[in-house]
N, C-alpha and C positions, 0 to 999 in steps of 0.2 A: 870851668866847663864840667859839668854833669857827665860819668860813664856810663852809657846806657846798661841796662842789666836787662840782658833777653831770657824770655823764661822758652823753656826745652817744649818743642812741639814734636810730635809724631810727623813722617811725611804723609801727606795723603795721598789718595789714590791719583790723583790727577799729575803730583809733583813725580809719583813713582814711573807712571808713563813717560811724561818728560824725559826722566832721566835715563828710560831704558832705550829712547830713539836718541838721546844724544850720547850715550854711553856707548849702546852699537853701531854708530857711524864713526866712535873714534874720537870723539872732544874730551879732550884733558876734562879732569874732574874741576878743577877751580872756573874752565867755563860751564860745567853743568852746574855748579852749584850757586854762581852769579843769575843763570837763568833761571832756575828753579827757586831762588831767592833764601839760601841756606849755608848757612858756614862749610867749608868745602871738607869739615873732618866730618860733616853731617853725610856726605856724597861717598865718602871713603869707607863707613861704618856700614852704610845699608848696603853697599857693594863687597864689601865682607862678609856681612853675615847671609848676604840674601841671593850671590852668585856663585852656584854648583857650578858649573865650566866657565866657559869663556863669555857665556850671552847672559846678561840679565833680562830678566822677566815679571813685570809690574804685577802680574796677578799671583803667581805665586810666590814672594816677595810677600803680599798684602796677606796670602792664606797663613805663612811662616810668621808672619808678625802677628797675628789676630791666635794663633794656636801660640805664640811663647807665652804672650798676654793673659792668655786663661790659666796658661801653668804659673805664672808668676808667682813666687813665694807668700806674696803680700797678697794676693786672692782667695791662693788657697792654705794658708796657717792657720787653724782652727785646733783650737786648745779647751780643752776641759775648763780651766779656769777662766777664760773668756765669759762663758757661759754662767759659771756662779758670780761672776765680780758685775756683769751685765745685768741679771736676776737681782741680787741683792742692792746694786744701784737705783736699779729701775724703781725698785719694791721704798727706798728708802726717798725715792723723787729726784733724784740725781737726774741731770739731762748727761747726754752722750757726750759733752765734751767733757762733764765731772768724771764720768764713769773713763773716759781715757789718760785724763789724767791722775787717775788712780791706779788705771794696769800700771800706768809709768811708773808709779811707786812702788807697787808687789814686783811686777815682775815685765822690768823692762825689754827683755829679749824676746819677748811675745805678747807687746803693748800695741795696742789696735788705735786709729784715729779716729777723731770722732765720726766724719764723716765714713770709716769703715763700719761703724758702731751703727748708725744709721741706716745703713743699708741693711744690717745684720738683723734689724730690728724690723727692715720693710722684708726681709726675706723669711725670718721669723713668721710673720702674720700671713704672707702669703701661702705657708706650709699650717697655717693655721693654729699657729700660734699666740700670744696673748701680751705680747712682750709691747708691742704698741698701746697699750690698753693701760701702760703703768709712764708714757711718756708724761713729764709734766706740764701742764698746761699753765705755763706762764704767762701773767699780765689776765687771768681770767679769775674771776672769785667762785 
């Protein structure tokens, strides 16, 4: 028999209501978290972090989680050498998952994924930079 391996989901807005009318009528968390269809340490965590007194509250709950998420470390770690290892990648045709796995070689403690690289790149151009202009264009002559 196969162990399923569940991957970590955010609750969403709809789960969070669920749980704030069955949480303030008083249903143990192991039936909130059968109905809202989530492991019941998933019910115990948002009701940690996300209840200031005694009543929980789906919407702000959603504004608390949406403002940790923008401060997250891995959002906002922007490093000087990011930016030369990104540039010199770029400039040499490296695509972004070379150029991440090369921070992972210099300098693991401030090593970006590729898919953060990517974005860094569409955020770059947006700010009207050039940094998309050095992507490689693979499978094209």
């Amino acid at each position: 028999m196969h162990k399923q391996i569940r991957q970590y989901r955010q609750l969403t807005l709809g789960q969070r209501y669920q749980l704030q009318a069955l949480h303030n009528k008083g249903f143990p968390q192991y039936q909130i978290a059968e109905a809202i269809g989530v492991h019941t340490s998933t019910v115990s965590r948002e009701l940690k972090r996300n209840t200031p007194g005694e009543q929980y509250c789906a919407e702000s709950a959603e504004t608390v989680k949406d403002k940790r998420k923008k401060t997250a470390f891995k959002f906002r770690k922007h490093h000087a050498r990011h930016e030369h290892i990104m540039s010199e990648g770029l400039l040499m045709g490296w695509s972004p998952e070379n150029i991440g796995y090369r921070m992972l070689l210099e300098c693991p403690e401030i090593a970006l994924s590729h898919t953060t690289i990517y974005r860094r790149i569409r955020e770059n151009r947006e700010a009207g930079g050039l940094f998309y202009q050095r992507l490689p264009r693979f499978g094209k002559t």
